[in-house]
DRENPA-126374 format. One line per field, with one value per residue (C-alpha): x, y, z. Coordinates in Angstrom, 2 decimals, always signed. Each point is the difference from the previous one (the first is absolute). Example, Ala and Ser with C-alpha at 12.3 -4.5 7.8 and 13.67 -1.06 7.14 Angstrom:
# residues 2
c1: [+12.30; +1.37]
c2: [-4.50; +3.44]
c3: [+7.80; -0.66]
END
This chain:
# residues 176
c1: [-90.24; +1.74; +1.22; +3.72; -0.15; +0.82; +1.90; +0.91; +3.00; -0.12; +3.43; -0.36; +2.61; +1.00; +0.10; +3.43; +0.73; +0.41; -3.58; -0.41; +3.78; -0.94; -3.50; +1.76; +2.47; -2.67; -1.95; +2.09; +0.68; -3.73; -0.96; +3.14; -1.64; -3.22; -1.89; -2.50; +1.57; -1.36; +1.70; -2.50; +2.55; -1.93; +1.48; -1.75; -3.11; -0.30; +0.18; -3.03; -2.25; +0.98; +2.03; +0.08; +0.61; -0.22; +1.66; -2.83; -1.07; -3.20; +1.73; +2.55; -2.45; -2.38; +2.99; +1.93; -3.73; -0.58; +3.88; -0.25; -3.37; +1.53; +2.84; -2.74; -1.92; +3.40; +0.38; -3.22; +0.91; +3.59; +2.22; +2.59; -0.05; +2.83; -1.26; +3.20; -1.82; +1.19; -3.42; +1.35; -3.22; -0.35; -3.57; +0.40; +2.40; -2.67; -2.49; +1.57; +1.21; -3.93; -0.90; +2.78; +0.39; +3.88; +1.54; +3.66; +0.80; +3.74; +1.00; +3.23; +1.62; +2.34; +1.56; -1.86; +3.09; +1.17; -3.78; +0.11; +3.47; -1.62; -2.67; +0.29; -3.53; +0.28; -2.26; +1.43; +1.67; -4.10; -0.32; +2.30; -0.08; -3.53; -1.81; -1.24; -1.17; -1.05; +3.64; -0.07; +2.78; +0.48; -3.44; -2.17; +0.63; +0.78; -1.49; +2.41; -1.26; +0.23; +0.37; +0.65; +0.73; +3.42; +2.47; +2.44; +2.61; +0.86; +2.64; +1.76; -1.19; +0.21; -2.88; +0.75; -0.03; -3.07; -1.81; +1.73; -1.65; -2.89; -0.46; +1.68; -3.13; -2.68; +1.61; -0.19; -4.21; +0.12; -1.53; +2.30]
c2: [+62.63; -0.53; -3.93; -0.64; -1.90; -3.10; -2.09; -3.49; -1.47; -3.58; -1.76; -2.97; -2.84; -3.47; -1.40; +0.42; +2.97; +2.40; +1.41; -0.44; +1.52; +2.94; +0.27; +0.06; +2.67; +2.24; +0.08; +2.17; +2.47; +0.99; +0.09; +2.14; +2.33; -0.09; -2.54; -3.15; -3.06; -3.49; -2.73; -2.60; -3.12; -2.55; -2.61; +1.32; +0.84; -3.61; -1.10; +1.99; -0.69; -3.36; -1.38; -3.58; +1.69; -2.26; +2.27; -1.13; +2.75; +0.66; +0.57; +2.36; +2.02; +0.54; +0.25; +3.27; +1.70; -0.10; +0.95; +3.12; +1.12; +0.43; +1.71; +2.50; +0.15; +0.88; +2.88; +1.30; +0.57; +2.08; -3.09; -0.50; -4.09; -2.21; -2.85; -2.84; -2.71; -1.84; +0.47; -2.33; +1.26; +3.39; +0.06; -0.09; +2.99; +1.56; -0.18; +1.90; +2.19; +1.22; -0.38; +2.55; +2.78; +1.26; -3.20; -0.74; -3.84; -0.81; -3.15; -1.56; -1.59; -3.10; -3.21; -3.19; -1.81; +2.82; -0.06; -3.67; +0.52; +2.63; -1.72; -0.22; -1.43; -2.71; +0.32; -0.61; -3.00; -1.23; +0.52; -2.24; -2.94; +0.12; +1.38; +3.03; +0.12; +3.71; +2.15; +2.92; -0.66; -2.82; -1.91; +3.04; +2.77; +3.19; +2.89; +2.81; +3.30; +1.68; +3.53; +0.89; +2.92; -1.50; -2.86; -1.01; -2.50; -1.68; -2.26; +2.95; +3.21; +0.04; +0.26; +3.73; +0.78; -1.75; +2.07; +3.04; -0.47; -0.51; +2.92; +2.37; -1.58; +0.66; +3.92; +0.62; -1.46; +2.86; -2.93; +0.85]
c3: [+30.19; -3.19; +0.16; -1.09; -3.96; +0.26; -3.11; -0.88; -0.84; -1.95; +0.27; -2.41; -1.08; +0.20; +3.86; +0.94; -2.15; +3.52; -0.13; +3.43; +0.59; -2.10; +2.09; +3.81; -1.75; -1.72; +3.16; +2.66; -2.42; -0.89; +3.66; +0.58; -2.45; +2.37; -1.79; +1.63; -1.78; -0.34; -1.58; -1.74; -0.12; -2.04; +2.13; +3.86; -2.11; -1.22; +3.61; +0.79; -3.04; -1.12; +2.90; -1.64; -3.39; -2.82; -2.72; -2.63; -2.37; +1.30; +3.26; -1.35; -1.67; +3.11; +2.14; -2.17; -0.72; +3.92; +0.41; -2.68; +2.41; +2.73; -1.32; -1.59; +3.32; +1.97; -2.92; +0.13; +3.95; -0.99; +0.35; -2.23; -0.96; -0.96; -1.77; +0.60; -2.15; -2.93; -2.05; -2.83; -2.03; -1.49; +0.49; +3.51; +0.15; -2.46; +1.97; +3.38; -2.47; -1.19; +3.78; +1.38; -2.26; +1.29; -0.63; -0.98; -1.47; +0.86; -2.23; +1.81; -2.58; +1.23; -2.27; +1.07; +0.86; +2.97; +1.12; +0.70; +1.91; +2.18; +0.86; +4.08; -0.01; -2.20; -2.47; -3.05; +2.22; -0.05; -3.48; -1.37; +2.53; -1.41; +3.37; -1.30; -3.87; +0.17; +0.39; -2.06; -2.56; +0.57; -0.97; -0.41; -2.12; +1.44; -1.96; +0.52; -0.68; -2.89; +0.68; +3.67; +1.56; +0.65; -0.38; +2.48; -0.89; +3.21; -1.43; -0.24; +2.42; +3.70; +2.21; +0.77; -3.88; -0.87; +3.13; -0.99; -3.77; +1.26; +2.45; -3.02; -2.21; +2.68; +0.91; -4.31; +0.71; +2.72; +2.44; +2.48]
END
């Protein structure tokens, strides 16, 4: 029985930049094309594998190496992944990269200042009343990538054009 390939799908930027917006769009329309889907939201992770997260570097780095395995384990099986995670460290995108071999990096590119006014959860509120002292951006760097597979501006496109790029980008890959 030939098992369907699977692919990933790394949607990286600042928290707030519509990553997660981008994700719920993305996913109807590759399981309208017949695929398995599974979206790896960093956030519902966390709540599994470090449910009284702590944000401290060691943390992050054991939480995004366990994150990037399961995305490889869930391609190895023919499901296509969507990783909906900030990954403010290359390294971390990196690494799923070498684990999952059809892999697209999607670098949503959005100004600070219009993050921080989208942000329905607050957590560049945190940041600067001092509550949180790890906010991508905002206290920690945020290592965007430096040649993905594709940019989306999301100051400026709509939801429906950044999912149409990226489902053009993944048809020219021939993953779907």
């Amino acid at each position: 029985m030939n098992r369907p390939q699977g692919f990933a799908i790394w949607i990286t930027g600042l928290p707030a930049s519509g990553k997660s917006t981008i994700a719920r769009g993305l996913k109807p329309q590759l399981e309208a094309s017949g695929m398995t889907v599974e979206v790896l939201e960093s956030d519902e992770v966390r709540r599994v594998l470090t449910p009284e997260a702590t944000y401290s570097q060691a943390e992050r780095d054991l939480f995004y190496r366990a994150m990037a395995l399961m995305g490889a384990k869930l391609v190895a099986y023919g499901v296509t992944v969507i990783f909906d995670a900030t990954a403010a460290k290359r390294a971390y995108r990196d690494f799923a990269r070498n684990l999952i071999p059809r892999f697209i990096e999607v670098a949503v590119e959005c100004p600070l200042e219009t993050c921080m006014q989208r942000d329905y959860k607050g957590t560049y509120q945190r940041g600067q009343r001092g509550e949180s002292s790890t906010v991508p951006g905002l206290q920690e760097p945020y290592e965007a990538p430096l040649r993905p597979d594709l940019t989306i501006d999301t100051a400026k496109a709509q939801t429906g054009e950044a999912v149409e790029h990226i489902l053009a980008l993944v048809k020219e890959r021939m993953f779907l």
